[in-house]
MARVEX-382961 format. One record per residue: x, y, z of N, C-alpha, C in turn; residue in three letters. Coordinates in steps of 0.2 Angstrom, whole numbers, plus 5000, padded with zeros to 4 digits. Example, Ala and Ser with C-alpha at 12.3 -4.5 7.8 and 13.67 -1.06 7.14 Angstrom:
506649725039506249785039506649845039ALA;506449895035506849955036506450005039SER;
END
This chain:
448057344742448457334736448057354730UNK;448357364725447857374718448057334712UNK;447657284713447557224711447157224706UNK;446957174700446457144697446457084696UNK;445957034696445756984694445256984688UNK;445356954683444756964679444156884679UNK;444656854681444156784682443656794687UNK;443656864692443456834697443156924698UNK;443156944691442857034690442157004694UNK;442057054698441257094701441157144698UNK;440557144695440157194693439557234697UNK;439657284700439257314704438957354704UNK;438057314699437457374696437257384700UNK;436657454702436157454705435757414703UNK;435257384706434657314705434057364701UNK;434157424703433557464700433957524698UNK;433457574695433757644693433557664700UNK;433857744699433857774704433157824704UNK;433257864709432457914709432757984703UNK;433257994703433258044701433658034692UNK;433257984690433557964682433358014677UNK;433658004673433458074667433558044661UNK;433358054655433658054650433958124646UNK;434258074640434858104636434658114629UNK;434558164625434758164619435258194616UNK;435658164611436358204610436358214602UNK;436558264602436658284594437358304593UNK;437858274587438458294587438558334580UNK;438958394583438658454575439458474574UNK;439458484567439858504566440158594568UNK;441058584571441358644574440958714570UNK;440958714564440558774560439858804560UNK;439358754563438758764564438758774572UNK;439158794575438958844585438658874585UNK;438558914582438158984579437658974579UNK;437558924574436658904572436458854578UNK;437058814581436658784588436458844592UNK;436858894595436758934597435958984597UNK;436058994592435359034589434658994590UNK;434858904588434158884591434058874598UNK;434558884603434358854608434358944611UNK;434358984610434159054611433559054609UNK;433359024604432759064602432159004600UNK;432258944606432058884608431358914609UNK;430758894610430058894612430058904618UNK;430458844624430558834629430858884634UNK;431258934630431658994634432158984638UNK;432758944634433258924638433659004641UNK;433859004646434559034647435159004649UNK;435459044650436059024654436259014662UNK;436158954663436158924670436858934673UNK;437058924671437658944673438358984669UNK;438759024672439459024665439658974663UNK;440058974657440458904655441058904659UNK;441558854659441858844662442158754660UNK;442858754660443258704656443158634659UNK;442858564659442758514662443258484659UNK;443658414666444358374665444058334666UNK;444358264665444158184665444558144666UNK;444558124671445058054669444458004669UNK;444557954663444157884664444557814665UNK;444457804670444757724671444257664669UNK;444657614668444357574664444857504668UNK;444157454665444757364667445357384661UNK;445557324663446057294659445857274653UNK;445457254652444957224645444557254643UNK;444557364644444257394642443457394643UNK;443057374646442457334647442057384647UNK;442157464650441657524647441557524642UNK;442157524638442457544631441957504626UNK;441957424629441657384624441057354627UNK;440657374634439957364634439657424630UNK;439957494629439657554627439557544620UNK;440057514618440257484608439857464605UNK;439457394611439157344611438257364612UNK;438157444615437457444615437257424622UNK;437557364627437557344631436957394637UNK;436257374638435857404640436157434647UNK;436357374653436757424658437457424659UNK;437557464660438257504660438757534664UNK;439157554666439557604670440157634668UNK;440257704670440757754667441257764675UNK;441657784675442057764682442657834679UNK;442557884682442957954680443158014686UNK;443758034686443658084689443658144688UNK;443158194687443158254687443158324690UNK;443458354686443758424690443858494685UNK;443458544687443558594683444058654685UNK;443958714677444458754678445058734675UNK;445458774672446258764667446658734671UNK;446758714677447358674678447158614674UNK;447858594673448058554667448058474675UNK;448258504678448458454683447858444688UNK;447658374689447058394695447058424700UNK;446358454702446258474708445658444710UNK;445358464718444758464720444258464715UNK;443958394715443358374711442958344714UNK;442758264710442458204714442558154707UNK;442258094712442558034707441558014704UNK;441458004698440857994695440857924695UNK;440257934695439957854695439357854689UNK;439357854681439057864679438657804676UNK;438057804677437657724677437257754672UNK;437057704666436557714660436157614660UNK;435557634661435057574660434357584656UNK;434757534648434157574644434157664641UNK;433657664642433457754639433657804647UNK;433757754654433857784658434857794660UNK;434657864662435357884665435357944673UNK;435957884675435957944683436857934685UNK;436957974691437457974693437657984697UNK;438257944701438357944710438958004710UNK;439058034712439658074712439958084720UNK;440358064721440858094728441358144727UNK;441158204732441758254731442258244733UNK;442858274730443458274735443758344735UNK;443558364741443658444741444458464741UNK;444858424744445558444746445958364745UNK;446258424737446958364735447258404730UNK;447858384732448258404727448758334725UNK;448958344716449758324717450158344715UNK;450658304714451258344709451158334703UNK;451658364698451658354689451958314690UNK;452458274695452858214691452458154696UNK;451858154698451558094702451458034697UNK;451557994698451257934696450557914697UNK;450357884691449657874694449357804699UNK;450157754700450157734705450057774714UNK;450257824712450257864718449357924718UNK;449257914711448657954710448057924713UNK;447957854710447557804713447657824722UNK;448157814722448257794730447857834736UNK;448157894730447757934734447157974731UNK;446757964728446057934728445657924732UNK;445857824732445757804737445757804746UNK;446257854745446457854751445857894754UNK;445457964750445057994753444257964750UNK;444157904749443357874746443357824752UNK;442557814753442157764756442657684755UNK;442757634759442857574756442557544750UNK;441757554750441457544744441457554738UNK;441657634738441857664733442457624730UNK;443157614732443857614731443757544726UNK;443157504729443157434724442757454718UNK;442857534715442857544707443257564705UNK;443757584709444457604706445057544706UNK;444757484711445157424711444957374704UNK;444257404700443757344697444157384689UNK;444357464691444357484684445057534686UNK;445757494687446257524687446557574681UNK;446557564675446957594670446557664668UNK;447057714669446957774667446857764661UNK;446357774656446457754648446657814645UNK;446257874647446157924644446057994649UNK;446358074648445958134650445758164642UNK;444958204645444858234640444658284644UNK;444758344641444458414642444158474636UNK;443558504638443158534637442858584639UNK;442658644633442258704638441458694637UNK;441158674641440558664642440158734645UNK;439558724639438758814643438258754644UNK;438058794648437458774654437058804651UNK;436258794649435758814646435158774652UNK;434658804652434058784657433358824652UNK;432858784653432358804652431858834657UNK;431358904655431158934661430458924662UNK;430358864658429558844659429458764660UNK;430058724661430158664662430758644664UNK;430858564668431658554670431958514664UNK;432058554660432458514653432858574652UNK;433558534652434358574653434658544646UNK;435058594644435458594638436358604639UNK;436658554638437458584639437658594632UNK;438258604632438558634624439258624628UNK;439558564622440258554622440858584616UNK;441358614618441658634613442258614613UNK;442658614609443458614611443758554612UNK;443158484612443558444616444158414614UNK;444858404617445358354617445458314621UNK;445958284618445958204621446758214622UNK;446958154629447858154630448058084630UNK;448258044628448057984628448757954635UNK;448457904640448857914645449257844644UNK;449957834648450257784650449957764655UNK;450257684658450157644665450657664668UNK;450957714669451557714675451457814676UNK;451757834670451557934671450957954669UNK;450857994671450158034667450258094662UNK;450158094656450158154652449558194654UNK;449758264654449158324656449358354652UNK;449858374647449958424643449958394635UNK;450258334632450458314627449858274620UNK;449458354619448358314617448958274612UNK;448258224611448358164605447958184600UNK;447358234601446758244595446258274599UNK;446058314593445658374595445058334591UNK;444358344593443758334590443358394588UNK;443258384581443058454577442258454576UNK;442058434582441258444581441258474589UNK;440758494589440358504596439858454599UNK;439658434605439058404607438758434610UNK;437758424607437558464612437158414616UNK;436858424623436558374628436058384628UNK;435358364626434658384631434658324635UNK;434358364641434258314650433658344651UNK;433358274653432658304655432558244659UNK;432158274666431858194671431158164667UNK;431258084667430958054664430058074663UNK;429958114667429058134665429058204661UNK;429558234660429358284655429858274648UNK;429758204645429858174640429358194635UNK;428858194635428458224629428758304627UNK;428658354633428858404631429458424629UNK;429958364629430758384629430658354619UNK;430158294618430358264612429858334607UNK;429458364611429058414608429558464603UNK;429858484610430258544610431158534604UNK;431358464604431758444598431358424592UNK;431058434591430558404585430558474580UNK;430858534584431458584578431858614578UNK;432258554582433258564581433458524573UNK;433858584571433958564565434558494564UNK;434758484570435258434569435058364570UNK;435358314569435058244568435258224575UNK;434758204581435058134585435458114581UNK;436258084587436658044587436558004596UNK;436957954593437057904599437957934601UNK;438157944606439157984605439157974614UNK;439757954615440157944620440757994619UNK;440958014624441358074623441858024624UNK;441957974629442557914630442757854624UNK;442157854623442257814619442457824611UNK;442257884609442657954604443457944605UNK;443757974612444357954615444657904614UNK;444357854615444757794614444857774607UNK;444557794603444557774595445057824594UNK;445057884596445357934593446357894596UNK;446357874600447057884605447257804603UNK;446757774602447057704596447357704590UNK;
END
C-alpha cells in the first residue's frame, strides 16, 4: 500500500559517500548572456566540446508530506536526498527513463539511478496508478523511497548541452528554457506550465581530485557562483 507515517519517517543515507563522488559549481546567468556563456566555454583554456547533442530533460520530483527535500535543501542541511524521475525527449508524458537517487554530502555529490526501459501511461493516469507502477518495476528497496517520499510536488522540464573538457574530466551542462507545472495529489498536469525561469544554469562537474584544475579553470568565468536548486526554484516558483 502507499502509505506514510511521519512519526515513524526512516531516513535512508548512505553511512559514507560513494566512489564515484564529484563536485558541483553552479552559476545562474541571466536568459540574455547565452552567448557570452557560450563563448566562454568555447573558448575555455580547457577545450570544452560538445559531449553530446542537447536534448529536453523531464522531472518528476516527489517529496514527503512535509516537503523535507524542499526544506533540508532551504536549510543548508549537509546530507540530503532528491527522489525524481527522469526521462528525455518532448513527450510531455512519461516514457522510458529511471527513477534518481540524487545524494549531496557536504561539497560532495553522487547518484544511484535505476532504469526503466519499458513503461508507458495514459494522459488521464492518476499518479496513484503512476506510482503504482513505478514501483511495480523497482527493487523492494528501491520502492521505500517512493513510499518515504509520495507526493508529486512538481515536473520541470529543460534543454540541456553537454560540454566535456579534452585535457581533463570536468564536464559542463547548460540549462535553458526551464519550466515548471505545478502538480495535483490525485491527476498530473503535463501540459498546464505555472512559470517559466528566465535565467539559464550552468553546471561544472568535476571528480573530487581534479578540483584544483576545475577551481583554476573558473577563476575566469565572468559569472558569479550561486548556490540553485532547480526543485527548489520550482517550488518557490508554484507556491
Amino acid at each position: 500500500p502507499l502509505c506514510y507515517n511521519n512519526e515513524a519517517r526512516i531516513e535512508i543515507m548512505p553511512k559514507s559517500v560513494a566512489k564515484d563522488v564529484r563536485q558541483e559549481l553552479k552559476f545562474v546567468i541571466p536568459a540574455e548572456d547565452h552567448h557570452r556563456a557560450l563563448h566562454w566555454i568555447r573558448h575555455n583554456d580547457a577545450f570544452f566540446y560538445r559531449e553530446y547533442p542537447d536534448r529536453q530533460v523531464n522531472n518528476i520530483y516527489f517529496d514527503s508530506r512535509n516537503y523535507d527535500a524542499y526544506w533540508d535543501n532551504l536549510s543548508g542541511i549537509s546530507s540530503r536526498k532528491k527522489t525524481r524521475y527522469r526521462w528525455y525527449g518532448l513527450s510531455p508524458i512519461p516514457t522510458a527513463g529511471a527513477i534518481e537517487l540524487k545524494y549531496k554530502r557536504n561539497y560532495f555529490n553522487w547518484k544511484w539511478v535505476y532504469k526503466i526501459n519499458e513503461i508507458s501511461f495514459r494522459e488521464n493516469a492518476s499518479w496513484h496508478s503512476i506510482r503504482r507502477e513505478l514501483m511495480s518495476r523497482l527493487p523492494a528497496e528501491l520502492c521505500h523511497h517512493l513510499h518515504e517520499n509520495p507526493v508529486p510536488v512538481l515536473i520541470n522540464r529543460y534543454q540541456r548541452g553537454y560540454f566535456r573538457s579534452r585535457e581533463s574530466d570536468i564536464r559542463i551542462t547548460l540549462d535553458t528554457g526551464l519550466i515548471f507545472y505545478k502538480q495535483g495529489r490525485v491527476l498530473p498536469n503535463f501540459t498546464r506550465k505555472v512559470s517559466v525561469l528566465n535565467n539559464i544554469i550552468l553546471e561544472v562537474k568535476f571528480p573530487t581530485h581534479w578540483k584544483s584544475k576545475a577551481l583554476e579553470l573558473m577563476s575566469g568565468c565572468p559569472f558569479p557562483v550561486n548556490r540553485c536548486s532547480k526543485y527548489c526554484a520550482g517550488v518557490q516558483a508554484i507556491r
